[in-house]
N, CA and C atoms as an extended XYZ file, in Angstrom:
216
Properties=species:S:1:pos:R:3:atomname:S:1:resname:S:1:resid:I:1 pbc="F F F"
N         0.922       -7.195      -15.895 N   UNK     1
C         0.666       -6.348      -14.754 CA  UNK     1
C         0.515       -7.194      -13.488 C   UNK     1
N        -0.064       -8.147      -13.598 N   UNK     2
C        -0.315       -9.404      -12.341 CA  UNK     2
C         0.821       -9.926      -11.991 C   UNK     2
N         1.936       -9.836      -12.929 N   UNK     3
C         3.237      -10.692      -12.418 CA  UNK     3
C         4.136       -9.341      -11.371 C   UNK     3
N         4.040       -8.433      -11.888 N   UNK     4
C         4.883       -7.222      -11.601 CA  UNK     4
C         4.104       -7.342       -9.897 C   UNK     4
N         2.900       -7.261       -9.930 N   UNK     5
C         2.150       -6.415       -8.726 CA  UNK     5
C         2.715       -7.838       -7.886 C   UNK     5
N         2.689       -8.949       -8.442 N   UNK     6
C         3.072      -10.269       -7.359 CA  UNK     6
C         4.136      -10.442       -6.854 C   UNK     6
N         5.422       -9.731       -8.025 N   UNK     7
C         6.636       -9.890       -7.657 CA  UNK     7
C         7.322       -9.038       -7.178 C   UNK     7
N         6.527       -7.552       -6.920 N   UNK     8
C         6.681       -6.451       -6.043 CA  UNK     8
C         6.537       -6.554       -4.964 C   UNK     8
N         4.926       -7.392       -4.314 N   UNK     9
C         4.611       -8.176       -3.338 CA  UNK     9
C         5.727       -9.057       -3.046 C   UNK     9
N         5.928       -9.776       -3.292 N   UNK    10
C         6.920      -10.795       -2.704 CA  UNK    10
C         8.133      -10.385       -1.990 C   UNK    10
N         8.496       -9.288       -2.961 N   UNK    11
C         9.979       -8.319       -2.178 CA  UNK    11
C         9.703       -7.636       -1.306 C   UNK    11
N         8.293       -7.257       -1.295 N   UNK    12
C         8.312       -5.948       -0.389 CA  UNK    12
C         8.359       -7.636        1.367 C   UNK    12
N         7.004       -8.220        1.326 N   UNK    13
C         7.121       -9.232        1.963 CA  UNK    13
C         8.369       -9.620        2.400 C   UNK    13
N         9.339      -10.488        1.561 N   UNK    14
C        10.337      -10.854        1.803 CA  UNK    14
C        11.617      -10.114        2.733 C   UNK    14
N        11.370       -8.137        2.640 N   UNK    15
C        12.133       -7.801        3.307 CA  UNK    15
C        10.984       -7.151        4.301 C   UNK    15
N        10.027       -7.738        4.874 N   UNK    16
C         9.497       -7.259        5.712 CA  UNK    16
C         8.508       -5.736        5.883 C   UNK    16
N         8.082       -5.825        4.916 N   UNK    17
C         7.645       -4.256        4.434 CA  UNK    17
C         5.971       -4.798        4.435 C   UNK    17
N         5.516       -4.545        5.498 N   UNK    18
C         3.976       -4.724        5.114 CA  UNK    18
C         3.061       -3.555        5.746 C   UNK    18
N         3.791       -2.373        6.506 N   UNK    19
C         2.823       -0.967        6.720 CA  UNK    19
C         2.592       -0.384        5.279 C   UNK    19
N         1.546        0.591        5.112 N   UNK    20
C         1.011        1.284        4.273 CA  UNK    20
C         2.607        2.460        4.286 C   UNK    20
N         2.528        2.692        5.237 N   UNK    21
C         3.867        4.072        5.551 CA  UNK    21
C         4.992        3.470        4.472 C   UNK    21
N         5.761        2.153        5.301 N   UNK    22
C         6.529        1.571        4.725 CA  UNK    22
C         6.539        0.749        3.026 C   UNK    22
N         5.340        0.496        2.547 N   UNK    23
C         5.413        0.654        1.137 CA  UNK    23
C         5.249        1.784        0.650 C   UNK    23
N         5.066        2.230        0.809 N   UNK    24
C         4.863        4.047        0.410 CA  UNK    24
C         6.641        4.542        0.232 C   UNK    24
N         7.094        4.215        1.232 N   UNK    25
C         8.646        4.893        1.494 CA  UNK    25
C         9.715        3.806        0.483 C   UNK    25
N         9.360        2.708        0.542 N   UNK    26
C        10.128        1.903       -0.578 CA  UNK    26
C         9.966        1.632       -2.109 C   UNK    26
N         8.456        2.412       -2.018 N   UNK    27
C         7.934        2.387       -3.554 CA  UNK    27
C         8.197        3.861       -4.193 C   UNK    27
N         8.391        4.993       -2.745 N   UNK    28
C         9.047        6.009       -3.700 CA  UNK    28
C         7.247        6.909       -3.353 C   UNK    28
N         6.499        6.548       -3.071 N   UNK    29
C         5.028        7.201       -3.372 CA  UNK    29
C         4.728        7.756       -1.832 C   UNK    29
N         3.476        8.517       -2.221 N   UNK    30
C         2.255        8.196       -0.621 CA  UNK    30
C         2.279        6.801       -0.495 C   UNK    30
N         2.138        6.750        0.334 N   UNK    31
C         1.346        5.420        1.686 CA  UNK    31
C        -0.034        4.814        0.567 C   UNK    31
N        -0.413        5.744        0.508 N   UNK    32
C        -2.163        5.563       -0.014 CA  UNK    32
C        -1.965        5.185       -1.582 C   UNK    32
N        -1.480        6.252       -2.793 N   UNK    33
C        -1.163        5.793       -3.680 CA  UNK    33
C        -0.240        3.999       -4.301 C   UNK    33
N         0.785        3.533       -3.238 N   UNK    34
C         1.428        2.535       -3.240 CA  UNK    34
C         0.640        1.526       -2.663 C   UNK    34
N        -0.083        1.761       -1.812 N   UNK    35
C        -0.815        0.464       -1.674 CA  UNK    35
C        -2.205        0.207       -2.502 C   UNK    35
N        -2.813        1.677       -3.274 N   UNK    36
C        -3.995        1.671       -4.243 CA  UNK    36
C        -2.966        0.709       -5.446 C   UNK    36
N        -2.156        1.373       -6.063 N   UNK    37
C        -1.519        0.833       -6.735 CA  UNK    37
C        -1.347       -1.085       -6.763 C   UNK    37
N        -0.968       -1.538       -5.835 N   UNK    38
C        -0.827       -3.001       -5.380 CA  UNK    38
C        -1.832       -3.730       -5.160 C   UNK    38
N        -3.159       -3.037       -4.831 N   UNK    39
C        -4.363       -3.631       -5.047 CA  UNK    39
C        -5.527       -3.530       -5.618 C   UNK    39
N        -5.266       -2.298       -6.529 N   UNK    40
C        -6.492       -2.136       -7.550 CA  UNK    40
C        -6.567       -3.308       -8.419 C   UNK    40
N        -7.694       -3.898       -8.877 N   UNK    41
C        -7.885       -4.855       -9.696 CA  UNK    41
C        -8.603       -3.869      -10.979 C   UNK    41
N        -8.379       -3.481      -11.553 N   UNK    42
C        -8.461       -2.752      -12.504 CA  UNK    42
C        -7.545       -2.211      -13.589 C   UNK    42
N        -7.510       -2.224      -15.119 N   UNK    43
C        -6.344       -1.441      -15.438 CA  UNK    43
C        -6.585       -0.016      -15.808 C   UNK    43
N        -5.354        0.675      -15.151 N   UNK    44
C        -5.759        2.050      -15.078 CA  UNK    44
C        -4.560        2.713      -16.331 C   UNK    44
N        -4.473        3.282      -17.034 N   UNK    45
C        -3.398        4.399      -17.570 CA  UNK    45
C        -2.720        4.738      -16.610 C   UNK    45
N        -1.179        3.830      -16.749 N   UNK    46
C         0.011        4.872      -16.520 CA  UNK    46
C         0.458        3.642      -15.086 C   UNK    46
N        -0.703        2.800      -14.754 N   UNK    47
C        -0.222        1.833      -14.073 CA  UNK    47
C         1.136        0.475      -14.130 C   UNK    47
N         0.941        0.722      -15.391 N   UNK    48
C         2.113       -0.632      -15.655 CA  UNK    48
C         3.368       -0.094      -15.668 C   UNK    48
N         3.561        1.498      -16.096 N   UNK    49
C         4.622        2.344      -16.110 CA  UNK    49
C         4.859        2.478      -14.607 C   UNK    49
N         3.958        2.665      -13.956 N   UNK    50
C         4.455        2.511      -12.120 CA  UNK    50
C         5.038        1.527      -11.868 C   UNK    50
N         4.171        0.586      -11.736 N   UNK    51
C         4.698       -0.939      -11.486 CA  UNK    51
C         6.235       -1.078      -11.834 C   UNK    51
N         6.420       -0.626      -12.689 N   UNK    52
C         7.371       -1.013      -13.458 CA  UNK    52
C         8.742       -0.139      -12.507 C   UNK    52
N         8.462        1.000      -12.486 N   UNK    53
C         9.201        1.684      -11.692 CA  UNK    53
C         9.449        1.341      -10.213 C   UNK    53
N         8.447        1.193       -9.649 N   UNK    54
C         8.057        0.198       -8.503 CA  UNK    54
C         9.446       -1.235       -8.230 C   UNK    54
N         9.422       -1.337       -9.313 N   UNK    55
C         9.945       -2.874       -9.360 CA  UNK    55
C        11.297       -2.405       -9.715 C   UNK    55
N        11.915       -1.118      -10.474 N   UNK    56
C        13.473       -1.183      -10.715 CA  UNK    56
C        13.681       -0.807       -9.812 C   UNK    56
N        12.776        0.225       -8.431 N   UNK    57
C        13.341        0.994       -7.618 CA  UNK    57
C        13.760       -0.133       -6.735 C   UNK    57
N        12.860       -1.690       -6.706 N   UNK    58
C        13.197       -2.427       -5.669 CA  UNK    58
C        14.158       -3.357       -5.871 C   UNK    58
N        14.411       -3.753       -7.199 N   UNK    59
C        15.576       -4.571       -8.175 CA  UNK    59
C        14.909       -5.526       -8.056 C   UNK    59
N        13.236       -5.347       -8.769 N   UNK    60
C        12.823       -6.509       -8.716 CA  UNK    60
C        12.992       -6.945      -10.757 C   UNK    60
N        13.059       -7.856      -10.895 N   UNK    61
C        13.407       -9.058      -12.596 CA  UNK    61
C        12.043       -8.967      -12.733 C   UNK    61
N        11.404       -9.161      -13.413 N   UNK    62
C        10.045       -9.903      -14.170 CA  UNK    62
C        10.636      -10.341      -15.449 C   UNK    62
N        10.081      -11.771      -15.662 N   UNK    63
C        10.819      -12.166      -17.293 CA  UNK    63
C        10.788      -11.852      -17.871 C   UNK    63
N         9.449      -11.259      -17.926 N   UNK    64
C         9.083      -10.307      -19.741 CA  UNK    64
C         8.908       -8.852      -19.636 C   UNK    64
N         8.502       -7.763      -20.168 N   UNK    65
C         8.564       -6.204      -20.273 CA  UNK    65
C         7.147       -6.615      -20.094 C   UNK    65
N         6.541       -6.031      -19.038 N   UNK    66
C         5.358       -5.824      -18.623 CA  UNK    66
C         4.853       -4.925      -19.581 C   UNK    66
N         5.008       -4.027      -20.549 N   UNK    67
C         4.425       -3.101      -20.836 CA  UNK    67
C         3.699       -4.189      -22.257 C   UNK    67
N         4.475       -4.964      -22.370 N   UNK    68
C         3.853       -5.825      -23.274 CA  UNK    68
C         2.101       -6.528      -23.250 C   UNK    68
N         1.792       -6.630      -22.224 N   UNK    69
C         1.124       -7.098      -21.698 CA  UNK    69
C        -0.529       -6.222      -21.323 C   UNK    69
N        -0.257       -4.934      -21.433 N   UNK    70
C        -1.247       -3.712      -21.988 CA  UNK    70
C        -1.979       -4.053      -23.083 C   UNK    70
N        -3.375       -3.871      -22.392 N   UNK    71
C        -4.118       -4.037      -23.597 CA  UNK    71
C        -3.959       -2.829      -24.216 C   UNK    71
N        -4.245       -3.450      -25.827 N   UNK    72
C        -4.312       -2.801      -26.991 CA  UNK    72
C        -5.510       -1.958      -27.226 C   UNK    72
């Protein structure tokens, strides 16, 4: 989940995306939900399945299947 939320960060960064509005509109979400999402330090149900979506919507790679990585 830490690699996804970093390497979501990095793209959104990299193409210049740092309003609440504007991650919201590239993550597909609210404003509010996409940036709760990116900085909750917590694991929540149904978060890594975002992330995850998050990250094909942006063509972001992570090496491994994040879902792996859910605790048991």
């Amino acid at each position: 989940m830490i690699r996804l939320k970093m390497a979501i960060g990095r793209e959104l960064e990299e193409r210049g995306i740092t309003r609440p509005a504007e991650i919201g509109a590239a993550l597909g979400m609210p404003p509010a939900e996409a940036t709760k999402l990116l900085t909750r330090h917590q694991w929540r149900e149904g978060a890594v399945e975002q992330l995850e979506a998050a990250a094909a919507r942006l063509g972001v790679r992570v090496p491994e299947p994040a879902s792996s990585e859910w605790p048991s």
